[in-house]
Rosetta silent file (secondary structure, phi, psi, omega in degrees, C-alpha in Angstrom):
SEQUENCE: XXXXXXXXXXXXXXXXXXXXXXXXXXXXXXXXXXXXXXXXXXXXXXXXXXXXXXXXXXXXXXXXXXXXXXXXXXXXXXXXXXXXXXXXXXXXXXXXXXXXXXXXXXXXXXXXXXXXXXXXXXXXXXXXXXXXXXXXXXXXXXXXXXXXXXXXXXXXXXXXXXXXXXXXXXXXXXXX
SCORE:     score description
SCORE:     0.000 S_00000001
   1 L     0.000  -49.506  157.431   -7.426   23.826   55.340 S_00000001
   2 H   -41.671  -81.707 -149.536  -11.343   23.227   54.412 S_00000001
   3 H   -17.973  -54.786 -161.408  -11.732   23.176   58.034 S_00000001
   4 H   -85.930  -22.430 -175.522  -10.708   27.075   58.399 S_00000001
   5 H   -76.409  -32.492 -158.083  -12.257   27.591   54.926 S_00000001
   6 H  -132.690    0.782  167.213  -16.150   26.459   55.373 S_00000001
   7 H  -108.708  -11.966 -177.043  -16.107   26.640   59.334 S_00000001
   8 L  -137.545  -12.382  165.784  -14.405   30.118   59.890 S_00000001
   9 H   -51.063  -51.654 -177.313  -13.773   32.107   57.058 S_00000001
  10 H   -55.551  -37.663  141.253  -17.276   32.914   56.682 S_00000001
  11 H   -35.139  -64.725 -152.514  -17.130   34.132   60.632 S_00000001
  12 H   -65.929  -74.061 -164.852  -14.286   36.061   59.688 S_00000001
  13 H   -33.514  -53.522 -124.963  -16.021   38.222   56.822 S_00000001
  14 H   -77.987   -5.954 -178.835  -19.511   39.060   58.239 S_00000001
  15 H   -99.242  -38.945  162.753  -17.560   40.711   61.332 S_00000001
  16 H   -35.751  -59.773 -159.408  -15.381   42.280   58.974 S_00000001
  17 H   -63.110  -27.220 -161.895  -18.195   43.637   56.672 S_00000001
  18 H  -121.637    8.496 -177.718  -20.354   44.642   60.168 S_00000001
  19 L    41.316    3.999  163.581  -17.362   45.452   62.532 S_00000001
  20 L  -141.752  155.379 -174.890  -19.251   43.721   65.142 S_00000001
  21 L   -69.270  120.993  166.779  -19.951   39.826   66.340 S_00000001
  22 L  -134.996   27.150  160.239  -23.052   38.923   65.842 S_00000001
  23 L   -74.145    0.720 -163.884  -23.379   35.322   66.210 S_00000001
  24 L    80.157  153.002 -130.563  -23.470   35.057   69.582 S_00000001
  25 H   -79.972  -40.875  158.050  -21.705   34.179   72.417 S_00000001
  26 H   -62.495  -86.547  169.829  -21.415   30.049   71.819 S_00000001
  27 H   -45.275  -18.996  151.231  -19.681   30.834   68.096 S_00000001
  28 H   -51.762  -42.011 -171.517  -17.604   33.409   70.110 S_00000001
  29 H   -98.907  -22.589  156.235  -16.247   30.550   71.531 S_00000001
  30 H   -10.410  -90.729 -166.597  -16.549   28.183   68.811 S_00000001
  31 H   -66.935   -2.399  166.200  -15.185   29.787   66.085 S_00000001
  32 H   -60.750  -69.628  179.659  -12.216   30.467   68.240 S_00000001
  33 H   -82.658  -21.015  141.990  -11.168   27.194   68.760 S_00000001
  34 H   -26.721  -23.549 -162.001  -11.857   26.349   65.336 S_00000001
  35 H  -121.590   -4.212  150.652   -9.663   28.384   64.013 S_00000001
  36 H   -88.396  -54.085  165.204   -7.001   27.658   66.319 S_00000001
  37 H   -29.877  -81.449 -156.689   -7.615   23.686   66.045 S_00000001
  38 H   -50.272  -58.408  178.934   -7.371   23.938   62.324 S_00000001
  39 H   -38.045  -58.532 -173.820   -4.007   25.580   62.416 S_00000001
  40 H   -58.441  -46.004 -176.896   -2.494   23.132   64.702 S_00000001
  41 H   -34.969  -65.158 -166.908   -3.995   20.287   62.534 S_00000001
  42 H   -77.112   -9.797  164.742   -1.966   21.378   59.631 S_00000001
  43 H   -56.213  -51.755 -175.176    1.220   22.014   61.562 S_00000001
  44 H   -78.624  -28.891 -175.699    0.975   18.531   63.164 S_00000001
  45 H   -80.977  -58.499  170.621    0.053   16.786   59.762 S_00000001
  46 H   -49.832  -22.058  162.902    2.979   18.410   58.350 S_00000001
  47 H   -40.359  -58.593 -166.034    5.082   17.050   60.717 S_00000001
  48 H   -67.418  -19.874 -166.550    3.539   13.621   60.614 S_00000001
  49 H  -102.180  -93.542 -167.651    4.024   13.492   56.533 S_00000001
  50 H   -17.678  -67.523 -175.799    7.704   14.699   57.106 S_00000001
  51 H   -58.354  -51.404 -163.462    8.611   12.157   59.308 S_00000001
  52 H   -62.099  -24.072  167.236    6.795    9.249   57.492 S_00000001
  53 H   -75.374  -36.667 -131.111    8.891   10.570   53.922 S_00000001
  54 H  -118.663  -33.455  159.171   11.914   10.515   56.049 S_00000001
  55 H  -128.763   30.393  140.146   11.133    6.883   57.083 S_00000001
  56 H   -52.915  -63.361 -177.281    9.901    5.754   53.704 S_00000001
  57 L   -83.485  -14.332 -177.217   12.946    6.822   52.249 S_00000001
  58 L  -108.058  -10.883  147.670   15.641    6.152   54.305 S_00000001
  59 L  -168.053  105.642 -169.215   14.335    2.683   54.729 S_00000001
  60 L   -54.424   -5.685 -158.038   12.555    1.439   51.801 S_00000001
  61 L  -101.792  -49.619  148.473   12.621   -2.319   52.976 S_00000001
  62 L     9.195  134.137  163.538   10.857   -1.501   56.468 S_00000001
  63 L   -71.760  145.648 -168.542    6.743   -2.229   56.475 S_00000001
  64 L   -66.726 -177.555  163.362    4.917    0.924   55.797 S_00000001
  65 L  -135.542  163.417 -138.594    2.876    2.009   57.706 S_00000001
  66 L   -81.839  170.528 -174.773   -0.904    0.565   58.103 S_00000001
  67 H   -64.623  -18.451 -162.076   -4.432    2.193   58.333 S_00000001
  68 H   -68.792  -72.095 -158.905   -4.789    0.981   61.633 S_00000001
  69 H   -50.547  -49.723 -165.986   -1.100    2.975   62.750 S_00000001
  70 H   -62.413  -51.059  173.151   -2.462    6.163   60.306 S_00000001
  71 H   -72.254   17.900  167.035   -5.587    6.416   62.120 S_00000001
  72 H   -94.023  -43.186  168.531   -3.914    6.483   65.453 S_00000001
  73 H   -46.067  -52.220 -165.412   -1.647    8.994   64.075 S_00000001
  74 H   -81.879  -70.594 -148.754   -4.977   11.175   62.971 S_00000001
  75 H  -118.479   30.500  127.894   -6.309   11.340   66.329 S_00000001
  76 H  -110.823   33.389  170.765   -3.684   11.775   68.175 S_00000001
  77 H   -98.424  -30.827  176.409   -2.732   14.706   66.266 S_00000001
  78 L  -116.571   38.803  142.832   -6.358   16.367   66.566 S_00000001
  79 L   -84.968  -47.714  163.358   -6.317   15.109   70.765 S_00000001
  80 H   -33.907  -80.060  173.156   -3.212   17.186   70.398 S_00000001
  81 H   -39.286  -32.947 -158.986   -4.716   19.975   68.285 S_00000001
  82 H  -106.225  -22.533  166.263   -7.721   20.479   70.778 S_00000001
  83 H   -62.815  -52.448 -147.278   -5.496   20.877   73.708 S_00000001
  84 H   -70.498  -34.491 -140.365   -3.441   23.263   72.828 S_00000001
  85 H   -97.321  -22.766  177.003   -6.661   25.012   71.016 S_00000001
  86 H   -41.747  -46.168 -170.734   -8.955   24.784   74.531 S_00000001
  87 H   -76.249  -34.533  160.697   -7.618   27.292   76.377 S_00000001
  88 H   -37.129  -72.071 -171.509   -8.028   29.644   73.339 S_00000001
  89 H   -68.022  -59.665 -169.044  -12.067   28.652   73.042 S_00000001
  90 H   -41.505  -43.827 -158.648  -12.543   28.849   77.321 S_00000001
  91 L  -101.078   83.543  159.934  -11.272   32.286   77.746 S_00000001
  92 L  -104.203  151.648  109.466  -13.944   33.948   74.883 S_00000001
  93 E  -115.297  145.217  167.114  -16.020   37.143   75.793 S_00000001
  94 E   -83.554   86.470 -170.092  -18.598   38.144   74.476 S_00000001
  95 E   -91.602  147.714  149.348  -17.945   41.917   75.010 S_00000001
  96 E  -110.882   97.964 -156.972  -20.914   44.240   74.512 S_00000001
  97 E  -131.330  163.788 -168.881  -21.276   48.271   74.322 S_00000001
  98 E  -107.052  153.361  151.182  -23.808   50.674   73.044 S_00000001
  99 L  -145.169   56.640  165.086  -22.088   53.973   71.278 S_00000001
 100 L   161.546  165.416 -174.128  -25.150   55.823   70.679 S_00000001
 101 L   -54.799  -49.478  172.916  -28.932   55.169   71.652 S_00000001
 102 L   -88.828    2.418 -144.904  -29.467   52.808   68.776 S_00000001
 103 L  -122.165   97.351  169.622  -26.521   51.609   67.952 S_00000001
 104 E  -131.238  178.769  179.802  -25.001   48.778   69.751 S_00000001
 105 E  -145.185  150.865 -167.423  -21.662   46.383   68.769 S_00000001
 106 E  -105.375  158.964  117.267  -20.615   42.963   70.226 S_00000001
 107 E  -127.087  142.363  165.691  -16.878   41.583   70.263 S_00000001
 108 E  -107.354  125.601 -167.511  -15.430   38.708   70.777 S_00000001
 109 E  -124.216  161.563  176.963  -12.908   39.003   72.723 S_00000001
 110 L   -82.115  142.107 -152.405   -9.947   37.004   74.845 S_00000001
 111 L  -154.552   87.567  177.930  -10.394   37.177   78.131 S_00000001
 112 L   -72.358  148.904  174.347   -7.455   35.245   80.188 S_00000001
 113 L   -82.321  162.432  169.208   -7.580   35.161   84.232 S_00000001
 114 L   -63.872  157.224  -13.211   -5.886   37.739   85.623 S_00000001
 115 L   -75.906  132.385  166.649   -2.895   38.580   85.561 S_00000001
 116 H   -80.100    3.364  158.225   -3.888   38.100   81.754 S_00000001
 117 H  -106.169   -8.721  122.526   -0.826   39.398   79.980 S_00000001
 118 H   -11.426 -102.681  152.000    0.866   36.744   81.954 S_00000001
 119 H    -8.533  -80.465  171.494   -1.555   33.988   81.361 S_00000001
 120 H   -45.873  -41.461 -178.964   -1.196   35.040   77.451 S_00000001
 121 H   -89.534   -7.013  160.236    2.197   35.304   76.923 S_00000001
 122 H   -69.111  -62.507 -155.378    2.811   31.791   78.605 S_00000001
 123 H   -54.161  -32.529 -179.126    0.383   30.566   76.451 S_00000001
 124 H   -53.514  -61.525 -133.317    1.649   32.282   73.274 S_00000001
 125 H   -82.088  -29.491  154.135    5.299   31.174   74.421 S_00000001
 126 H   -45.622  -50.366  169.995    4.176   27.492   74.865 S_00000001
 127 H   -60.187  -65.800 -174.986    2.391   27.634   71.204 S_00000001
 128 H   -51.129   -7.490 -172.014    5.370   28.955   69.566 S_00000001
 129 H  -114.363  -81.981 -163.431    7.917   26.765   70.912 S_00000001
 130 H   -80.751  -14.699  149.792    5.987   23.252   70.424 S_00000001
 131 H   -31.587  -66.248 -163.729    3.690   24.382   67.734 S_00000001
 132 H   -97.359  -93.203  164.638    5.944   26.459   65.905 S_00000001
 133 H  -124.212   60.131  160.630    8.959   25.653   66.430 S_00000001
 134 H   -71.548  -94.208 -151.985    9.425   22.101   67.077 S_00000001
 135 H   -37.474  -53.158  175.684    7.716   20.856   64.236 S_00000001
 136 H   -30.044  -55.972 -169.995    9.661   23.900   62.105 S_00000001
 137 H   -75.234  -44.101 -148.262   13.106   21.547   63.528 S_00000001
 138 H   -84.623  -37.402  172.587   11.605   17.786   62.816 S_00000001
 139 H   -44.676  -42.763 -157.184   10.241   19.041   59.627 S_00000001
 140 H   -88.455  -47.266 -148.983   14.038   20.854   58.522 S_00000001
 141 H   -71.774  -55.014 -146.818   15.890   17.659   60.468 S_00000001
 142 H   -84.038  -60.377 -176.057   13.413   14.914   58.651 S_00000001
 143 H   -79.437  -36.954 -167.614   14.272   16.456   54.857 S_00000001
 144 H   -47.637  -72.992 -174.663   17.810   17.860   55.316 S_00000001
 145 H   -46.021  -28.134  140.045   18.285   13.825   56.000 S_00000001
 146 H   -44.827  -71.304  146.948   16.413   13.001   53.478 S_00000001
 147 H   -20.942  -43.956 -171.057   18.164   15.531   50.774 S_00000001
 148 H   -96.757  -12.237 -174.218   21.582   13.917   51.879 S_00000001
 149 H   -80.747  -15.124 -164.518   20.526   10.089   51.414 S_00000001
 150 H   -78.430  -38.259 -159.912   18.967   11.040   47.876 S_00000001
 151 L   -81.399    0.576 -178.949   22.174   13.622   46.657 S_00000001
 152 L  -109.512  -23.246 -173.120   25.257   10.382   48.252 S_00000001
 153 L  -101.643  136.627 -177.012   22.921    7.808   46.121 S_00000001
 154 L   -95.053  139.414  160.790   22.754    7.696   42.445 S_00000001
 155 L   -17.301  143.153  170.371   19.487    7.189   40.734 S_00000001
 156 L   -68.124  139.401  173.286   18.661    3.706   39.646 S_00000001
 157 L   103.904  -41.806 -177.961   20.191    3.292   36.062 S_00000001
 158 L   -59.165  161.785  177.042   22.938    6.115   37.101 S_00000001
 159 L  -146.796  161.928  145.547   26.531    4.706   37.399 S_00000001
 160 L   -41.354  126.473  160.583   29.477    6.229   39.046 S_00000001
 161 H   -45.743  -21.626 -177.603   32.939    7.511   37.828 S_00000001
 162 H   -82.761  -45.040 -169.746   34.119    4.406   39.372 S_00000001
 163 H   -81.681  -57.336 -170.650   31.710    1.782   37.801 S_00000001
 164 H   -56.624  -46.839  148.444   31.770    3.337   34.813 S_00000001
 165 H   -13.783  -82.026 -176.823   36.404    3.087   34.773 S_00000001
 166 H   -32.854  -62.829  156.504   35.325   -0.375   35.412 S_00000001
 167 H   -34.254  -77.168 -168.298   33.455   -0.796   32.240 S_00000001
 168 H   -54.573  -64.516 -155.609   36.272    0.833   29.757 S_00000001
 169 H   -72.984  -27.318 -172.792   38.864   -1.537   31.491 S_00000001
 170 H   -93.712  -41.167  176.731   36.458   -4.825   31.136 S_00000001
 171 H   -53.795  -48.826 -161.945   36.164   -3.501   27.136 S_00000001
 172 H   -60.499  -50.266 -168.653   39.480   -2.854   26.708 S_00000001
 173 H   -48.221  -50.980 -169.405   40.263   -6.465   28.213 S_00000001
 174 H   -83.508   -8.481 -177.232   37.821   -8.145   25.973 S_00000001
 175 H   -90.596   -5.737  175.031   38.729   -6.103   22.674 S_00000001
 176 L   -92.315    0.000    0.000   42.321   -7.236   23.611 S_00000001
């Protein structure tokens, strides 16, 4: 989330504020895949922290797991992140028109091989499905399973309708 905050937000205004790009043609493609990268970062890191709660919790005795395993996790979540985010930075233009003698404005715009509404909507259809929503099911899969081991197990210190019988019947026994 810094990532998209201090590498692309700041992109994002000054082309609001001037309605045209004027960083140039290398930060057309740049800030592009930034800003695609970052998303996928935090998609896949949410993932990665769901499962890793999900096998924390469902078995505490298990070794955690070590810096060595986390930083393998962390890069191959942003090897991950930069594929999917490549194609996104490659296909940039840098379009440029005048619309008056002095006046001229830049965009950057995507610019897919032909046919390119093709080309896009596989790509799109590709994000959204392992992007979106896979991680959306391992995320829902990894706590619903969580949620049911914590709500069949009582709290340490908690006792049961059963254990608790068991008590009154061991009183009664010893007060008799």
């Amino acid at each position: 989330d810094i990532f998209i905050t201090v590498l692309n937000t700041p992109f994002t205004l000054v082309r609001f504020v001037n309605s045209t790009w004027v960083f140039g043609r290398i930060m057309c493609h740049i800030s592009r895949f930034v800003q695609y990268c970052s998303l996928h970062v935090s998609t896949l890191t949410l993932t990665a922290i769901a499962l890793d709660r999900r096998q924390v919790i469902l078995h505490p005795l298990r070794p955690r797991m070590t810096p060595a395993q986390g930083g393998v996790w962390v890069a191959v979540i942003w090897v991950m992140a930069s594929c999917f985010s490549l194609p996104h930075a490659i296909y940039q233009k840098l379009l440029t028109f005048s619309y008056s003698e002095e006046k001229e404005r830049s965009l950057c715009v995507p610019d897919f091989p032909e046919p390119s509404d093709v080309y896009w909507q596989y790509i799109d259809l590709l994000t959204f499905i392992l992007l979106y929503m896979l991680p959306l099911l391992i995320i829902t899969a990894s706590y619903t399973t969580v949620a049911r081991r914590l709500w069949r197990h009582n709290a340490i210190g908690d006792t049961t309708t059963a254990q608790h019988a068991t008590r009154r019947k061991k009183r009664r026994r010893t007060l008799a």
